[in-house]
DOMARVEX-266512 format. One record per residue (C-alpha): x, z, y; residue in one letter. Coordinates in steps of 0.001 Angstrom, whole numbers, plus 500000, padded with zeros to 6 digits. Each point is the difference from the previous one (the first is absolute). Example, Ala and Ser with C-alpha at 12.3 -4.5 7.8 and 13.67 -1.06 7.14 Angstrom:
2
512300507800495500a;501370499340503440s;
***
This chain:
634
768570626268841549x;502854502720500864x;501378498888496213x;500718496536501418x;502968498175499027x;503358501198502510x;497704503568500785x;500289503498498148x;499711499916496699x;497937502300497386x;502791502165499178x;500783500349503353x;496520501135501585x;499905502666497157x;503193501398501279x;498726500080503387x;496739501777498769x;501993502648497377x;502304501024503204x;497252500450502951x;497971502059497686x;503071502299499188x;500747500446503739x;496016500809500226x;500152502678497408x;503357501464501216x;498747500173503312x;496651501727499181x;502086502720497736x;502834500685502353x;499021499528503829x;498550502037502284x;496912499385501854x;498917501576503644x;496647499712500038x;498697500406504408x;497773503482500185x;496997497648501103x;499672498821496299x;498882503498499048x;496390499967499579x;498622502738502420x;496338500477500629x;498677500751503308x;496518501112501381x;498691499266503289x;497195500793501961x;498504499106503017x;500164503539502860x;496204499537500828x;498133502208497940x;500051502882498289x;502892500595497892x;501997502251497585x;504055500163499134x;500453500173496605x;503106499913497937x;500364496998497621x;502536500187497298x;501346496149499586x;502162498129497028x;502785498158501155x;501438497346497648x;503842498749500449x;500391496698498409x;503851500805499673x;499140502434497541x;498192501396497575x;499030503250501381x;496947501506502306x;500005502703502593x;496961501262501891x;499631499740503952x;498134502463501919x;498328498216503129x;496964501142502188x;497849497657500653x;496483499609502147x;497135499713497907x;496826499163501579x;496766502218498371x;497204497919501348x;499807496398497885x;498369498361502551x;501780500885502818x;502575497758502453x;502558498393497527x;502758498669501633x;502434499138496571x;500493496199498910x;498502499631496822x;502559499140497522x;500685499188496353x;500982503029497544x;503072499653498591x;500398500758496298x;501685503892500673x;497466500809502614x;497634502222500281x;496525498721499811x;498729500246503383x;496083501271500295x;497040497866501344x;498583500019503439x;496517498836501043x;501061498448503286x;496152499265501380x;496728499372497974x;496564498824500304x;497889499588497077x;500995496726498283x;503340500069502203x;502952502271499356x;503836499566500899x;502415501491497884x;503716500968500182x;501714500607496184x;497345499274497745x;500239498874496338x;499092498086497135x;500463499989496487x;497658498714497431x;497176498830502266x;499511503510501836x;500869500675503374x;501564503255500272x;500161502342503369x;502879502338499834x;498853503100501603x;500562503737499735x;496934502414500089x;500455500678503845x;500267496631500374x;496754498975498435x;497969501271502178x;500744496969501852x;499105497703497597x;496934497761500316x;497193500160497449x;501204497255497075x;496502498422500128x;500576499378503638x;503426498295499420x;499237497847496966x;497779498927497332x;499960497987496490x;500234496994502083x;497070498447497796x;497426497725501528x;497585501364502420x;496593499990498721x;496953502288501486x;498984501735497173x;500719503206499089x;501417499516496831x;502528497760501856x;500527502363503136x;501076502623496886x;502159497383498661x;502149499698503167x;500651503745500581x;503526500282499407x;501578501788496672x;503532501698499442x;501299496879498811x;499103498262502968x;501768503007502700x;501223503478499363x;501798502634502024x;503194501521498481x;502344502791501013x;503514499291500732x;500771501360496666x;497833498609497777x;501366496400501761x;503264501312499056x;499323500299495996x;498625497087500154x;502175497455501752x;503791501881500050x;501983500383497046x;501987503676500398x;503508500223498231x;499172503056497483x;503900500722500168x;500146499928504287x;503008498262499854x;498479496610501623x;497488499695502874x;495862499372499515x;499581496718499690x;496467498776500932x;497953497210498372x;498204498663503410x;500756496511501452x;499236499530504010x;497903496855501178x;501954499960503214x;498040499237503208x;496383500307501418x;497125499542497102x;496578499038500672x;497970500812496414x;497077498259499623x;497101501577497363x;497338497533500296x;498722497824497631x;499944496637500392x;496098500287500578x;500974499693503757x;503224499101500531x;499205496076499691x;498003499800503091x;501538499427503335x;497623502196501506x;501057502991497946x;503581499590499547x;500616498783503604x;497288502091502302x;499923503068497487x;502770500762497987x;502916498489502460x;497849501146502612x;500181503424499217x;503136499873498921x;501418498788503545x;498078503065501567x;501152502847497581x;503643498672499817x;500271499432503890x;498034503238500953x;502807501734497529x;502811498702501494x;499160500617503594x;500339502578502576x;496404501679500331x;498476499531503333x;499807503038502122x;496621502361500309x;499025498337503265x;499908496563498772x;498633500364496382x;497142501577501958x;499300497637502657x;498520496459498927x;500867498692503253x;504325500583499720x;501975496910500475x;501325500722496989x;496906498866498165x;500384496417501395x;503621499376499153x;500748497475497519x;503517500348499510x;500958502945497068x;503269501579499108x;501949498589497154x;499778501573497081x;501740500198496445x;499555496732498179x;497417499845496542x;502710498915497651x;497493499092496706x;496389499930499000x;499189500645496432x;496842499311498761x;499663502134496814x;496358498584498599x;500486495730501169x;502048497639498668x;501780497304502440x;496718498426500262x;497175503217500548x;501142500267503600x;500041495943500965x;497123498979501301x;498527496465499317x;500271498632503673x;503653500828499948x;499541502657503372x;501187503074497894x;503410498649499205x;500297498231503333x;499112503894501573x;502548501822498318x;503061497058499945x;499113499654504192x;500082503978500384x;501883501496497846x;503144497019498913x;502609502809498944x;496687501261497487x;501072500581495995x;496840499470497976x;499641501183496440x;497486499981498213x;498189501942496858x;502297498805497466x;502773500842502406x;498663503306499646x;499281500085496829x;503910499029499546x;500919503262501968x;497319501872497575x;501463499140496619x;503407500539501746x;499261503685500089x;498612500740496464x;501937500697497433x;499481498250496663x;499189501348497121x;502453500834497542x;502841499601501921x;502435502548501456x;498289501997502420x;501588500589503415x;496907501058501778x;497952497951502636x;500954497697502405x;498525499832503512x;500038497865502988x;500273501507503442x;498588498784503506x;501419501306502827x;497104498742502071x;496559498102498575x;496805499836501827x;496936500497496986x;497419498170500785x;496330501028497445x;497010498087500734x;498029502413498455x;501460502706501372x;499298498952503656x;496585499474498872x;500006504071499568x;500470500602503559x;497381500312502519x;500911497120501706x;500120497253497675x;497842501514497412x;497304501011502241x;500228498213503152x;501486496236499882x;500852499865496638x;503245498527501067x;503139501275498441x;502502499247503163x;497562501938501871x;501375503511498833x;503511498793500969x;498871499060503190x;497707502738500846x;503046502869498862x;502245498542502502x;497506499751502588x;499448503887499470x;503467500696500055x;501338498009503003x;501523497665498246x;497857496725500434x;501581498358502935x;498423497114501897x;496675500619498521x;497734498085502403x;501979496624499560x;501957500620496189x;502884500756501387x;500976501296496789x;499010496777498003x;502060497859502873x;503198500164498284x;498023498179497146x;497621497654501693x;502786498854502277x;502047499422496944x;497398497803498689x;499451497986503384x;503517499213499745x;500136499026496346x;497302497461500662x;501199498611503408x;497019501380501973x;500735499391503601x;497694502816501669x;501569502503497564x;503471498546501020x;499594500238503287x;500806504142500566x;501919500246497071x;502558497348501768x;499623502282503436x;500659502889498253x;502680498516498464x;501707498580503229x;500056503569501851x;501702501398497225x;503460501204500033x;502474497694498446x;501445502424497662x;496028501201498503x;499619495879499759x;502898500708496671x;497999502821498663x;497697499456496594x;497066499316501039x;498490501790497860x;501074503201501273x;502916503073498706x;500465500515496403x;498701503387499967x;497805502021502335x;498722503291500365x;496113500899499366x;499163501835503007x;497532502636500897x;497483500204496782x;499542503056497893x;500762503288501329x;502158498656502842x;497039498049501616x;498623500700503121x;496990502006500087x;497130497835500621x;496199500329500056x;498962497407497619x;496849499713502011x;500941498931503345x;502897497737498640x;499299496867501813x;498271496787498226x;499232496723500551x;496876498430501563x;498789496538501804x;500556502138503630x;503831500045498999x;500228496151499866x;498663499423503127x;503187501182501459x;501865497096498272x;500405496591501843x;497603496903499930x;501343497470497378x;501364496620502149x;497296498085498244x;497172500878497577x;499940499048497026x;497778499618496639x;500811499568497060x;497543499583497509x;501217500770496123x;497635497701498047x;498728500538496543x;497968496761499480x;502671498803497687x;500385503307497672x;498015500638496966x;497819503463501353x;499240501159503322x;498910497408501623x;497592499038503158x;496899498178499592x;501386496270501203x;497381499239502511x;500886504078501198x;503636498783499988x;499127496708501473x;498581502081503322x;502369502631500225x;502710496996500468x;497867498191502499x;499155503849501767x;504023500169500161x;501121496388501475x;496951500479502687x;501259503597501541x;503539499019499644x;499132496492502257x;497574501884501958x;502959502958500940x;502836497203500410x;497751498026502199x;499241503209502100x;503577500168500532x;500361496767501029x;497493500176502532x;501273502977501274x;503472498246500777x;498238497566501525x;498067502031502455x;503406502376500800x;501752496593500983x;497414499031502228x;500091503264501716x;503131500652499731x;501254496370501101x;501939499334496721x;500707497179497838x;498359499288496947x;502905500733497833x;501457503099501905x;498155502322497584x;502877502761500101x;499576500345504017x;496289500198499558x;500143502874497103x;502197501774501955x;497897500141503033x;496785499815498876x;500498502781497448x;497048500284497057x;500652496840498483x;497996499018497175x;501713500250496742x;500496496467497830x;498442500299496685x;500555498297496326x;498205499735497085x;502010499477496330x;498167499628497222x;501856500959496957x;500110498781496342x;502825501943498772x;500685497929496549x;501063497177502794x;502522501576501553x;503181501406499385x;500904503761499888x;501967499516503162x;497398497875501825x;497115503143498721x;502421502464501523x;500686497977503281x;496185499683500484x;499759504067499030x;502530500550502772x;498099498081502694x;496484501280498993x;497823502524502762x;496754499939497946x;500500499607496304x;496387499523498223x;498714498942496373x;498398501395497192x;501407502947498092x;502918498729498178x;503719500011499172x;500468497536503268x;499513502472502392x;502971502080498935x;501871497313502233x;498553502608502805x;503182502477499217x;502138497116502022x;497949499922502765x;501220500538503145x;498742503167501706x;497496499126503290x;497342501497502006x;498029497535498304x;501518500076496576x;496861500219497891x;498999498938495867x;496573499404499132x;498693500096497031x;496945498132498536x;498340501853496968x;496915499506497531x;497439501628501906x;500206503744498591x;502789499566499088x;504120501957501521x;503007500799498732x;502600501617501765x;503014497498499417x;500360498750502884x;498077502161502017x;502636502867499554x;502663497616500687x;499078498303503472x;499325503556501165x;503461501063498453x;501589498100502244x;498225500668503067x;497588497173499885x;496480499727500393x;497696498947496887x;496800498892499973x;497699499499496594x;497764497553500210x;496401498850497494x;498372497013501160x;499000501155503659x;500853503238500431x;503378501589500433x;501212504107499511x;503552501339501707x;501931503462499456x;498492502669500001x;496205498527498743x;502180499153497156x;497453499165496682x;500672501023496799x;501610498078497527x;497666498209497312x;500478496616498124x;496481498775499535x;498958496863498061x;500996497106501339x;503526501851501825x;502286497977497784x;497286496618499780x;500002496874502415x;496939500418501941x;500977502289502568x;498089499527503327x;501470499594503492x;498728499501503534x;502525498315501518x;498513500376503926x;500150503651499239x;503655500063498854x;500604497559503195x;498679502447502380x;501340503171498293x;503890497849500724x;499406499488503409x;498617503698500730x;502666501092497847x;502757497978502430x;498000501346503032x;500383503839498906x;496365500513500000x;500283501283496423x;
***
């Protein structure tokens, strides 16, 4: 106690307090301050030199703290007249005297669209954008929706097209009356009303409907996501390449770094509508992403109420929160595009499929642009195959890139979209196809790994079908190991080496007989690690349509690298079809005895008996498909 016995006492700690506050207030009355120039608040407009652009003279408010007066600067600055053009400005918060700066649409697909400056107040996103400037805009519908369940009926498609609460488009003025507060006198600055959520934004407007299954969150909406944002972010490949499916450029996995995702907010779930049951959506995006802010629906909810103003209080006008970057992200909206809608009904495919068009999908026979992912992954859970180049990599690095983030620069630019792309014939912009992976390297050893659903509720093989295809398995795998056995055998013979001088043989002999391992997998045994591990090691994946087989997104990329599928016979979806090929590996569907690859792909259906436990499977037939498969005869 500071009134202790021997210390101050209370008469003396109130003199102490009576004379510092008198030097306080004499000091504030009667000194002189010299505030530095920087303190002034000055606003200046870039603009990136690479497209078309206009000089224009802005008249700008300059504040000096020191006093209480204003004067007006006259700058010229470079203003940019084509929204989606070649930004080169870091994104940055508005301070409360600046002006508010307009929205650009960075790149879009439908479903998929990257803002700079956009806003929200009361539950509407608002685009800031003059009328020369809209004509640059995106359709709404294509952008966003309600963000209700998805239900195919067409009172419920109706239900989902978005209304002018959901997104509207303002001018620059109208933004002003409603979120700055203008001195009716002039003798004091505009003051705006907006609050900046600094950093990068991904916006999420699904419902929940699909966000709690690993297969959706994970292979589709993070999936897309890791296309889009990576495609932005990177330097668009040049004419010759984005035509030609052969450029070494299509088999690179390594990708340049790009700005980080700073926060995920997913405006329709709660903390638990995005975790899955098995625990592999949380694992995903801890493992991926560990710098990630989640919120959540009543986070947003929080920044909703934030905005409005309440009823019979003193009205100061709106409030609004501003993003200097979010990726929006509308599962219905994709489903409006050709390419999801109409063709694979997957909503990462029009992310993928822009970039591809625009030069921008890099690596696109092995994922090169889902490495930076999938290798975070294998290192998350330990996987030693995955390790393996990442370490390489990491040991011909520089020392001084060895102290960078590794998650790349703080800001970046988004290159070559809009008007400033290259001119490309959408048409001959090269694809993928199985005569692209040929040109990738045998795995060391084959192996299968077959996902089993005996132990789920739905989907399951007949057991005396399941029984077989396990026997069909463990005979080609002996059958191929003892063929390779045999064949080091006869080269030492010839070749006059010993039995356990294998190397010296293989080296010699040349076409050496690949080893070959079966694993069959009961996921609910293992650990997320030990799943991912297996994932890692796995040539041919293979089970029956279900969320297991999204472990083929950390596959490693092979000539051989293959997922088959076993369906209800009639039965296809294009899950994991889409995927595989995604990625630059083959896919095969597969009912009972017969088997279908890209291009005689079916259609999708889900008969009776898709989601029962009686699905057929001849396991001989899946056996020989593997082994012609491994042999490139398919």
């Amino acid at each position: 106690m500071i009134f202790r016995p021997g210390g101050l006492t209370r008469r003396d700690a109130i003199l102490l307090l009576v004379g510092a506050s008198s030097m306080h207030i004499w000091s504030l009355l009667f000194s002189q301050h010299d505030y530095p120039s920087d303190q002034s608040i000055v606003i200046n407009n870039h603009a990136s030199q690479d497209h078309v652009v206009e000089r224009i003279t802005l008249t700008t408010t300059v504040v000096e703290p020191a006093r209480t007066q204003t004067r007006i600067q006259t700058q010229t600055a470079t203003v940019t007249k084509l929204a989606a053009a070649k930004s080169t400005t870091k994104s940055r918060a508005v301070a409360p005297f600046a002006e508010l700066p307009s929205t650009e649409v960075l790149a879009h697909a439908p479903g998929w669209t990257l803002f700079r400056d956009v806003y929200m107040s009361n539950g509407t996103i608002f685009i800031v954008a003059d009328e020369n400037a809209r004509k640059n805009i995106p359709e709404i519908r294509m952008m966003t929706s309600t963000g209700l369940p998805a239900e195919n009926t067409p009172e419920n498609i109706a239900s989902r097209e978005p209304l002018p609460e959901n997104m509207q488009i303002i001018t620059p003025e109208e933004a002003k009356r409603r979120w700055v507060t203008v001195d009716p006198d002039g003798k004091y600055p505009d003051l705006n009303r907006v609050w900046s959520v600094e950093g990068n934004t991904l916006l999420f407007n699904d419902p929940t409907q699909f966000l709690r299954h690993y297969y959706h969150l994970v292979a589709e909406l993070f999936f897309g996501v890791q296309a889009f944002w990576h495609g932005a972010f990177s330097e668009p490949l040049s004419t010759r390449d984005a035509l030609s499916p052969t450029s070494s450029i299509h088999y690179s996995q390594t990708h340049p770094a790009v700005p980080p995702i700073h926060r995920a907010i997913f405006a329709h779930s709660n903390a638990d509508g995005w975790r899955d049951n098995p625990g592999f959506n949380r694992y995903f995006l801890r493992a991926a992403f560990p710098s990630l802010i989640v919120e959540h629906q009543e986070d947003w909810e929080d920044r909703i109420r934030s905005t409005r103003p309440k009823p019979g209080q003193i009205q100061t006008g709106e409030r609004a929160w501003h993003f200097p970057m979010v990726l929006l992200t509308d599962r219905s909206a994709a489903h409006r595009g050709w390419m999801c809608g109409s063709n694979t009904q997957r909503t990462a495919s029009e992310a993928w499929d822009y970039m591809r068009l625009n030069g921008k999908l890099r690596g696109m026979h092995v994922g090169g642009w889902w490495a930076p992912v999938r290798e975070a992954i294998w290192r998350f859970a330990g996987a030693d195959e995955g390790l393996k180049p990442v370490l390489d990599k990491a040991r011909q690095r520089d020392r001084k890139e060895e102290d960078q983030s590794y998650f790349g620069p703080e800001t970046g630019v988004v290159r070559g979209l809009g008007s400033s792309a290259p001119a490309l014939d959408k048409a001959k912009v090269a694809d993928i196809g199985a005569e692209h992976q040929k040109k990738l390297p045998m795995p060391s050893k084959v192996v299968i790994t077959y996902i089993s659903r005996q132990s789920a509720r739905n989907r399951k093989l007949i057991p005396e079908d399941h029984a077989l295809l396990i026997e069909s398995l463990k005979e080609l795998v002996d059958r191929k190991n003892k063929e390779r056995a045999k064949f080091f055998k006869d080269a030492n013979k010839v070749l006059g080496f010993g039995d356990d001088d294998r190397k010296r043989a293989t080296d010699e002999a040349g076409g050496v007989p690949l080893e070959w391992e079966l694993n069959v997998m009961e996921a609910e045994k293992l650990t997320h690690d030990q799943q991912i591990q297996a994932a890692a090691r796995t040539t041919i994946m293979l089970g029956v349509h279900g969320n297991g087989l999204t472990h083929l997104v950390f596959m490693k990329p092979t000539r051989a690298s293959t997922v088959i599928e076993m369906f209800y016979p009639g039965g296809f979806a294009h899950d994991y079809y889409w995927t595989s090929r995604a990625l630059g590996m083959s896919h095969f569907a597969v009912w009972n005895d017969t088997h279908r690859t890209y291009p005689d792909k079916p259609n999708v259906d889900y008969p009776k008996g898709f989601q029962e436990n009686s699905i057929p499977a001849h396991g001989p037939t899946v056996a020989q498909l593997i082994e012609d498969r491994v042999a490139m005869k398919l």
